[in-house]
LONUKE-671665 format. One record per residue: residue number from 1; residue in one letter; y, z, x of N, C-alpha, C, CB in turn. Coordinates in pm, 1 decimal. Glycine has a CB too. Example, Ala and Ser with C-alpha at 12.3 -4.5 7.8 and 13.67 -1.06 7.14 Angstrom:
<recs>
+-----+------+----------+----------+----------+----------+----------+----------+----------+----------+----------+----------+----------+----------+
| seq | type |     n.c2 |     n.c3 |     n.c1 |    ca.c2 |    ca.c3 |    ca.c1 |     c.c2 |     c.c3 |     c.c1 |    cb.c2 |    cb.c3 |    cb.c1 |
+-----+------+----------+----------+----------+----------+----------+----------+----------+----------+----------+----------+----------+----------+
|   1 |    A |   -569.0 |    780.0 |   1319.0 |   -450.0 |    780.0 |   1230.0 |   -330.0 |    780.0 |   1320.0 |   -447.3 |    904.6 |   1130.8 |
|   2 |    S |   -225.0 |    708.0 |   1285.0 |   -106.0 |    714.0 |   1367.0 |      3.0 |    787.0 |   1290.0 |    -59.8 |    572.5 |   1408.4 |
+-----+------+----------+----------+----------+----------+----------+----------+----------+----------+----------+----------+----------+----------+
</recs>
This chain:
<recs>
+-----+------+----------+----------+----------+----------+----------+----------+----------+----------+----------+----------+----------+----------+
| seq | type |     n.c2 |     n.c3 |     n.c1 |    ca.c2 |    ca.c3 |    ca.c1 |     c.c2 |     c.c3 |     c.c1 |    cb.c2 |    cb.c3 |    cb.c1 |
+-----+------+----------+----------+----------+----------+----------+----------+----------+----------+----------+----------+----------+----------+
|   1 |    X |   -117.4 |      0.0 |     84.3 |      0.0 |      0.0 |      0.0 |    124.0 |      0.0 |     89.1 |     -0.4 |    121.9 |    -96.1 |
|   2 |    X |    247.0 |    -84.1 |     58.3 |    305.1 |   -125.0 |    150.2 |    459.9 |    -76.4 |     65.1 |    260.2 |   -286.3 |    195.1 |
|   3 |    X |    514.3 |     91.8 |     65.0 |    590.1 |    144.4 |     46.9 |    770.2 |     85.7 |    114.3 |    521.3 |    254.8 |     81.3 |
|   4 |    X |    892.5 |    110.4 |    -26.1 |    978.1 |     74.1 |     18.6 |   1020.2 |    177.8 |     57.4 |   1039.3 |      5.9 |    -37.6 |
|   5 |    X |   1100.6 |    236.8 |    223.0 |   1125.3 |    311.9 |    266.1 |   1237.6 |    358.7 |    242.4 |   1100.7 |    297.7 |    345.7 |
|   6 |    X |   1378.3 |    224.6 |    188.9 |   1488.1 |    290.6 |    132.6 |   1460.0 |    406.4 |    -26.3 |   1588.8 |    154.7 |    101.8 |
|   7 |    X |   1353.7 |    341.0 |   -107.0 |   1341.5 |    491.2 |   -203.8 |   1254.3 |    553.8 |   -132.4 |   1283.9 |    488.3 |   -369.3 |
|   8 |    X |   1213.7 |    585.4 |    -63.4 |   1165.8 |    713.0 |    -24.3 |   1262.5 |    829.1 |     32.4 |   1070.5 |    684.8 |     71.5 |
|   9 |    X |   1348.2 |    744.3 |     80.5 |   1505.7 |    835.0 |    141.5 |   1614.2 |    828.9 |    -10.9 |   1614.9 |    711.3 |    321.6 |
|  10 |    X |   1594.1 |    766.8 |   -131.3 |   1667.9 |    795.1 |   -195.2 |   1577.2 |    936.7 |   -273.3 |   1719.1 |    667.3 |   -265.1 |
|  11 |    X |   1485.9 |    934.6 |   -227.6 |   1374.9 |   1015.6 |   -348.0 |   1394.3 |   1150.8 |   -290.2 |   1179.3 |    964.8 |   -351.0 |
|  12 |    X |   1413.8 |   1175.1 |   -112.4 |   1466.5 |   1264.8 |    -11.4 |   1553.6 |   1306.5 |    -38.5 |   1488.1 |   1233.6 |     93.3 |
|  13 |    X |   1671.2 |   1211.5 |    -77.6 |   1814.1 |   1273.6 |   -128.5 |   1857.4 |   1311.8 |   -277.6 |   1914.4 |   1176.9 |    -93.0 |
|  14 |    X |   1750.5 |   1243.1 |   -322.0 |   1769.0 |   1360.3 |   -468.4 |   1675.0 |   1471.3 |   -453.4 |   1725.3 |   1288.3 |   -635.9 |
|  15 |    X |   1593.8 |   1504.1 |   -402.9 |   1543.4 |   1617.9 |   -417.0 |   1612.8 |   1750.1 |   -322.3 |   1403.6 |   1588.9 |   -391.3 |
|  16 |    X |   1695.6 |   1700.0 |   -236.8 |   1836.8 |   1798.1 |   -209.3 |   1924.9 |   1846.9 |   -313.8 |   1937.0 |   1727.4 |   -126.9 |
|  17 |    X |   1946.4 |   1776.3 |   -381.0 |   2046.6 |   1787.2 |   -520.2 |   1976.7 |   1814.9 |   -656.5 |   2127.5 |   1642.1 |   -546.2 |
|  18 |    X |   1855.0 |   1746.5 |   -659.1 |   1828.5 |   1735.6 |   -839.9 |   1871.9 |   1708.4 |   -964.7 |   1810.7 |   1809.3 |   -882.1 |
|  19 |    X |   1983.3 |   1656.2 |   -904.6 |   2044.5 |   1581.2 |  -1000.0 |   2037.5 |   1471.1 |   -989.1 |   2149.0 |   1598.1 |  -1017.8 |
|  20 |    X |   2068.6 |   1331.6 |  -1017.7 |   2090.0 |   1212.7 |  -1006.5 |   2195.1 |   1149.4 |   -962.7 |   2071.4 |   1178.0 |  -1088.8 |
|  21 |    X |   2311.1 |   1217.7 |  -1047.1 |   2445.3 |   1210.7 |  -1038.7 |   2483.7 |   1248.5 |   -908.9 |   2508.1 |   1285.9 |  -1135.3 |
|  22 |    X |   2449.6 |   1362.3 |   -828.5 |   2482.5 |   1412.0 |   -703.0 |   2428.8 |   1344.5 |   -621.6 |   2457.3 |   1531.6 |   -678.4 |
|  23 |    X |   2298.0 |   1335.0 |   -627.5 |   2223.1 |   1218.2 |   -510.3 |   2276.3 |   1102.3 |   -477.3 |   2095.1 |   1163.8 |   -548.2 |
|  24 |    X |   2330.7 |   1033.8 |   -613.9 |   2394.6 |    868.3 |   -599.3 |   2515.4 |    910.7 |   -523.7 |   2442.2 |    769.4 |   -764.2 |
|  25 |    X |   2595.7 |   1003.6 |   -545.0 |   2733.0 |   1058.6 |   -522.6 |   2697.4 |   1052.7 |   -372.7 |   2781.4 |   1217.8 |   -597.6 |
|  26 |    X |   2589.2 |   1116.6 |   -302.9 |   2596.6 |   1112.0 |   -172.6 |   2528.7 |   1003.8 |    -76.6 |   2557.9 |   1223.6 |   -144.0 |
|  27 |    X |   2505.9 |    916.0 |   -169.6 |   2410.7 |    787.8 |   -133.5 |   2529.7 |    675.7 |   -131.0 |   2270.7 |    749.1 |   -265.4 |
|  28 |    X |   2604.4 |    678.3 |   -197.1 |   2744.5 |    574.0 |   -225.6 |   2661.8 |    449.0 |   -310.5 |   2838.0 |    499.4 |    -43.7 |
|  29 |    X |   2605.1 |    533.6 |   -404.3 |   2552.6 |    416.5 |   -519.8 |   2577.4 |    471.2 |   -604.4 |   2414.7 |    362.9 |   -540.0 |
|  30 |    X |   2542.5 |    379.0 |   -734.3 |   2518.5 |    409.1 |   -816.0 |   2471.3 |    485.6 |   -923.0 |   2512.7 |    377.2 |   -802.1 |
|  31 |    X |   2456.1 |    569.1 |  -1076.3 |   2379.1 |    675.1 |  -1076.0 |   2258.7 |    594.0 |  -1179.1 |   2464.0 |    825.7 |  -1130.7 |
|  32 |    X |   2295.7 |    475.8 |  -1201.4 |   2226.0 |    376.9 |  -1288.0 |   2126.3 |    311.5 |  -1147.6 |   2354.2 |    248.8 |  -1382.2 |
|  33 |    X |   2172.4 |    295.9 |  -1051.8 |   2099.6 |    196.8 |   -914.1 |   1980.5 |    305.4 |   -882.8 |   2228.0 |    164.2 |   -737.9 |
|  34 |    X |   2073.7 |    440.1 |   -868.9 |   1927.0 |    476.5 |   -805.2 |   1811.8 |    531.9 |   -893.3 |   1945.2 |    585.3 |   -698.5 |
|  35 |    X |   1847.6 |    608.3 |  -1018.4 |   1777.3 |    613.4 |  -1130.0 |   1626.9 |    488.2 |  -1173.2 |   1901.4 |    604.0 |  -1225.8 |
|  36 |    X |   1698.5 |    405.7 |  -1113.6 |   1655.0 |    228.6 |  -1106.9 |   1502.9 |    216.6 |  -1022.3 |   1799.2 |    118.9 |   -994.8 |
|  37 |    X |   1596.0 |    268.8 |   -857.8 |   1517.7 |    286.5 |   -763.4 |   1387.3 |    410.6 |   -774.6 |   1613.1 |    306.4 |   -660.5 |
|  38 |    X |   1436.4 |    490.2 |   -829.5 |   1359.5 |    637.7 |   -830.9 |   1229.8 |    540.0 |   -964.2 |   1501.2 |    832.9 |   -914.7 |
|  39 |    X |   1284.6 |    504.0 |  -1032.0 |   1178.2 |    474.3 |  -1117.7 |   1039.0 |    359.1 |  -1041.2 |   1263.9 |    402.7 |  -1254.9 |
|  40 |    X |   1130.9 |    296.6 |   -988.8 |   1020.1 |    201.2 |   -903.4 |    940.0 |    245.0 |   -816.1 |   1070.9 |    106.9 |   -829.2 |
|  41 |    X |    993.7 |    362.8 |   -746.8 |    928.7 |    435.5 |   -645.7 |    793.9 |    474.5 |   -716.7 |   1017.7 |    561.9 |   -592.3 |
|  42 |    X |    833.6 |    589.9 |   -852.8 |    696.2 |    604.9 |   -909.1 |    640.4 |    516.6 |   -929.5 |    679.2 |    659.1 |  -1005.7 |
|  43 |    X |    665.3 |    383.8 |   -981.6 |    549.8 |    288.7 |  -1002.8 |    474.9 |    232.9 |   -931.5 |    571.1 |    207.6 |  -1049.4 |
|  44 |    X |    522.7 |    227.8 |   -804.1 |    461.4 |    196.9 |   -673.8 |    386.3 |    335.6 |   -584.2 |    588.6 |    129.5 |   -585.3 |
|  45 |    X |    403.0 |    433.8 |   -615.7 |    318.9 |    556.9 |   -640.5 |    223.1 |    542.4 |   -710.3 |    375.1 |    655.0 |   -692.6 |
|  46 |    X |    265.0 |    526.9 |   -847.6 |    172.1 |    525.7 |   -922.7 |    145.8 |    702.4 |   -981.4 |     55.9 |    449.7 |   -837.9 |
|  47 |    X |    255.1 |    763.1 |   -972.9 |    285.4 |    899.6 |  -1012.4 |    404.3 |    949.6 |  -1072.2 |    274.4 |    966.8 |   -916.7 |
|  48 |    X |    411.8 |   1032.8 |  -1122.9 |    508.9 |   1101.2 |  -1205.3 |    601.0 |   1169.9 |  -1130.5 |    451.4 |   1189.4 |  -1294.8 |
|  49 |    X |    660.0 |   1161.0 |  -1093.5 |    760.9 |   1249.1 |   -978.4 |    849.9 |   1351.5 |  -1029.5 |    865.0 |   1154.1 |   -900.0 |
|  50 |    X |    923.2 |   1311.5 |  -1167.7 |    979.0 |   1424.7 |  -1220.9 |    950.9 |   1450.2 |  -1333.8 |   1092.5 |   1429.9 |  -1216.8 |
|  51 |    X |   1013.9 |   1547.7 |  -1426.9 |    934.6 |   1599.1 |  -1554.7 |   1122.0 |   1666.2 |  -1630.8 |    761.1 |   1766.7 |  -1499.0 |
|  52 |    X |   1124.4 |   1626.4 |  -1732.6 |   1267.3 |   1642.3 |  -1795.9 |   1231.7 |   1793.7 |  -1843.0 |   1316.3 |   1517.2 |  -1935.8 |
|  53 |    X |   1340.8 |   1920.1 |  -1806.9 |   1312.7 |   2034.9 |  -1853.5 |   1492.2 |   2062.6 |  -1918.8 |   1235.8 |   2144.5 |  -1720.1 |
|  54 |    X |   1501.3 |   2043.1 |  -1999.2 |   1630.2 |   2030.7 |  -2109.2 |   1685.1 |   1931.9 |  -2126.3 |   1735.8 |   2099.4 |  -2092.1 |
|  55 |    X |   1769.2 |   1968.5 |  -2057.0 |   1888.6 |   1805.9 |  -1944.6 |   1854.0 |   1807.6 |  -1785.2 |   2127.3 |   1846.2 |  -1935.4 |
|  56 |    X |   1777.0 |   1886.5 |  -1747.4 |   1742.7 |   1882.3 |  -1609.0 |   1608.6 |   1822.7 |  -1568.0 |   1748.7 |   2012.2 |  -1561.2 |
|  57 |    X |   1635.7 |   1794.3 |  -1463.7 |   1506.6 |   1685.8 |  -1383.6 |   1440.3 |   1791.7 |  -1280.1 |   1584.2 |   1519.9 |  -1272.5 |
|  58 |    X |   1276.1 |   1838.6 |  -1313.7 |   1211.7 |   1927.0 |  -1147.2 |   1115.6 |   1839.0 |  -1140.4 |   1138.2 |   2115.4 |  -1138.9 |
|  59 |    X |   1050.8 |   1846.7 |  -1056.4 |    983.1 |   1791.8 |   -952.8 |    842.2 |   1840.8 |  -1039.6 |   1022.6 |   1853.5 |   -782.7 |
|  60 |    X |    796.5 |   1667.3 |  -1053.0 |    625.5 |   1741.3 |  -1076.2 |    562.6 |   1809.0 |   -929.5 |    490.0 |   1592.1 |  -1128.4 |
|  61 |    X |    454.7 |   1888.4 |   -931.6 |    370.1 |   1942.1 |   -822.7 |    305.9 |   1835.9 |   -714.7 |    255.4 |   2017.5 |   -891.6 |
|  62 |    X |    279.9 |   1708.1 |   -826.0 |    248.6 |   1573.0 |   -739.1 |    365.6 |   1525.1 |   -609.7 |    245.0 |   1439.2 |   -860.5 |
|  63 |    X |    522.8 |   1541.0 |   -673.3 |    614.8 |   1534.9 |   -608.4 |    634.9 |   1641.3 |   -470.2 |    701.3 |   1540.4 |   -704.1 |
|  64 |    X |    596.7 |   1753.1 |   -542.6 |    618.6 |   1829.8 |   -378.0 |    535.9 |   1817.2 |   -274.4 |    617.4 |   1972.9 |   -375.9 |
|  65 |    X |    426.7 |   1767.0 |   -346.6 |    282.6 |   1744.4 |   -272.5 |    297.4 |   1646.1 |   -144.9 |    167.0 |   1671.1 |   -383.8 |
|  66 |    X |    467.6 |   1570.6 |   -150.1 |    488.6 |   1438.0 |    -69.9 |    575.7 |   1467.0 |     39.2 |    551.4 |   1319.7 |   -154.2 |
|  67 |    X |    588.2 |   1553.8 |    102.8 |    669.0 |   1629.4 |    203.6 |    572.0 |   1629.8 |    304.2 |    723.2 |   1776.5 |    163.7 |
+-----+------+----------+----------+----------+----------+----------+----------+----------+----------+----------+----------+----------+----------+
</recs>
């Protein structure tokens, strides 16, 4: 499997923040681009990476599992 390495560093920099909004903020993108990116990442995983808990985004266990 032949992983894109820019989301893996966007997937790095939201999981500093946990937000979306903050991650893009420090990425100088978009919060629609990387939302974009983060989604492709899982599909090319082939895993669930986050899990919606109100209005907030944590990390499935699969996700921490990638450190």
């Amino acid at each position: 499997m032949k992983l894109n390495l820019n989301r893996l560093y966007y997937f790095h920099v939201f999981e500093q923040f946990l937000t979306v909004d903050a991650a893009a903020r420090k990425l100088c993108i978009s919060q629609p681009a990387l939302s974009a990116q983060l989604k492709l990442l899982e599909e090319e995983l082939r895993l669930s990476l986050f899990k919606r808990v109100g209005r907030k985004l944590e990390l499935t266990e699969q996700a921490k599992q990638l450190h």
